[in-house]
C-alpha positions, 0 to 999 in steps of 0.5 A: 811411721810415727804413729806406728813408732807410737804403737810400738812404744805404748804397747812396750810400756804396757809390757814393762807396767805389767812385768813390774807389777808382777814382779812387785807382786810377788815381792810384795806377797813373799815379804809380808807372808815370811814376816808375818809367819815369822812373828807367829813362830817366835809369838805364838809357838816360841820357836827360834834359833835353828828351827826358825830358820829352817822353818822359815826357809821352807816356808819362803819356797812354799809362798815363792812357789804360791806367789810365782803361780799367781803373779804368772797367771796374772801376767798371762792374761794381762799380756794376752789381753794388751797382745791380742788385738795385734795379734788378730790383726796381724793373722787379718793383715796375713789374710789381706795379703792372701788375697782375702778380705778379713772379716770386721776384728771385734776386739776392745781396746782403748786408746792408740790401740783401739784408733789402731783397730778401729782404722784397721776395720776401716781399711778393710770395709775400703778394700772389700768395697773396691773389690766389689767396684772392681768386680762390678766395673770389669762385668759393666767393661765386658757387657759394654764390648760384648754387643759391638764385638757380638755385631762384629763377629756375626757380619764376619762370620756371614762373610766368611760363610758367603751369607753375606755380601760386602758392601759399602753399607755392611763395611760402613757398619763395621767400621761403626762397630769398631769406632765405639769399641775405640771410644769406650777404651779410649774414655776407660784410659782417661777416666784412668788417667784422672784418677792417678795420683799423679795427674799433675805430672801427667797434666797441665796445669796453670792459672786460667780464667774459668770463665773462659772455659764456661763461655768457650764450653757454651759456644760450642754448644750454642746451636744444640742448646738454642734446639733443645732449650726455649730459654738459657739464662746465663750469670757468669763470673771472673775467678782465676782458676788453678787447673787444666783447661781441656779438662774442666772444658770436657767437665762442662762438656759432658754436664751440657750434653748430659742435661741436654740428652735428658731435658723435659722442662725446656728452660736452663738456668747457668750460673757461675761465680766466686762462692767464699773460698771457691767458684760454684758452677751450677745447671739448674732444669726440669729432666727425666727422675733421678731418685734423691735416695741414689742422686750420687749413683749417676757419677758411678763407672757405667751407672745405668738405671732406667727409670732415673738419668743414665750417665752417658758419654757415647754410650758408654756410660762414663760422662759423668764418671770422668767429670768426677775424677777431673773435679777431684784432680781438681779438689773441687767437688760435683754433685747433684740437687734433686727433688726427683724432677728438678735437678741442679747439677754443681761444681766447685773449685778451688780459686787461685790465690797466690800466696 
């Protein structure tokens, strides 16, 4: 509110500036042109008396006219040029609420006015890239559901048509369609759930011992990683942690599980201590590529790309997606290191200081 109050009154002064000058302008022209030719009458040509004012008269409207002329296209251009980069962006903002994304405004301004324009431009870039997550995130929706809904209608339709026979083995097929429909709706509602603004009414959060939530997530994944892995080291830490336990014991969850789905090195190495104002959370092994170019992608809704690392929870394609928005309620970050085969997936979260 107050840079628009801001804007308002930068763009009101420049008005007022430009009115003055004009105006000082044609005060200005009209004197010096009167008193000049004044002084060339009585001079030069002797005239005075009657003949002078009348002249001199005539004169004033001729320059008043001149001068009004020109200090007016100068007030034209000078107002265009302050009015139209609002005026762009006010036709841009009409086009936003049209639905429509605008196209980038390419007019030059400076100061506040030109910060205005160039964050408008931003806004917009943001908008047509949430457009296109959108658009991509409802086509990855309906290609996930259509398979099982596919499966579903096709057992159905044989057992309406006397193709098929219910059994015990057909019913438990369909039932097991059904459940990983559920599934997926079930990790879309809490990848949404993590991503209101809101979250800290929706959730619970207190001060926790995160390392209890990394030992409580390990054990539950004892017997997977003791399969899977020839060694797990482990270097765990104390650091008081402001969040959501069941939240950061699904982030680990998901992590764990991820890294054991696509192991090739058979060696895992788990950190997790104090790091300056932060607790840095780290696996670090040797698994399926992952191009250091797209490494961010595997956060993404549905990311699936077979020759790198799938990001998968049920097959839905959301683990990692929703460990990224439960960091960020968080506001922690996660990413991935990567050489292409040797990854370090981390974690950090602000630790608790009370104040």
């Amino acid at each position: 509110m107050r840079r628009i109050k801001s804007m308002a009154n930068l763009l009101l002064s420049k008005l007022v500036a430009v009115n003055s000058v004009v105006i000082l302008l044609v005060i200005i022209l009209a004197g010096i042109s009167v008193k000049d030719y004044a002084c060339f009458l009585v001079n030069s040509e002797q005239v005075t008396g009657t003949q002078l004012v009348d002249t001199l008269n005539s004169f004033l409207v001729k320059v008043s006219v001149v001068a009004f002329v020109i200090a007016g296209l100068l007030h034209y251009f000078s107002v265009k040029r302050i009015v139209m980069p609002v005026k762009t962006m006010a036709v841009a903002a009409n086009q936003i609420k049209e639905g429509k994304i605008p196209s980038k405004i390419d007019v030059h301004a400076s100061g506040e006015l030109g910060e205005l324009v160039s964050n408008f431009n931003a806004m917009t870039e943001t908008l047509s890239a949430v457009q296109t997550r959108r658009e991509e995130m409802l086509r990855d929706i309906a290609h996930e559901l259509r398979t099982p809904l596919t499966n579903i209608n096709g057992y159905l339709e044989a057992l309406h048509n006397g193709v098929l026979t219910g059994d015990r083995e057909l019913f438990g097929s369909l039932l097991e369609e059904s459940r990983r429909i559920t599934r997926i709706v079930d990790l879309i509602a809490e990848l949404d759930a993590w991503n209101k603004e809101v979250y800290f009414l929706e959730k619970q959060f207190e001060e926790i011992d995160i390392k209890q939530v990394m030992v409580e997530s390990l054990a539950a994944f004892q017997l997977k990683l003791s399969n899977k892995f020839e060694t797990v080291s482990q270097h765990i830490e104390h650091a008081p942690i402001f969040g959501h336990e069941d939240g950061l014991k699904q982030v680990m969850s998901n992590l764990i599980q991820n890294i054991i789905d696509y192991d090739m090195g058979g060696d895992l190495s788990i950190k997790a201590k104090p790091d300056g104002k932060v607790y840095r959370i780290t696996f670090s092994h040797k698994g399926t590529c992952i191009d250091p170019e797209t490494k961010e992608l595997i956060f993404e809704r549905f990311y699936r790309l077979e020759e790198s690392r799938s990001t998968k929870a049920d097959g839905a394609g959301l683990g990692l997606a929703i460990a990224k928005s439960i960091i960020d309620a968080h506001q922690g970050e996660i990413g991935v290191d990567t050489d292409g085969h040797h990854h370090t997936f981390w974690v950090t979260i602000p630790i608790y200081r009370k104040s």
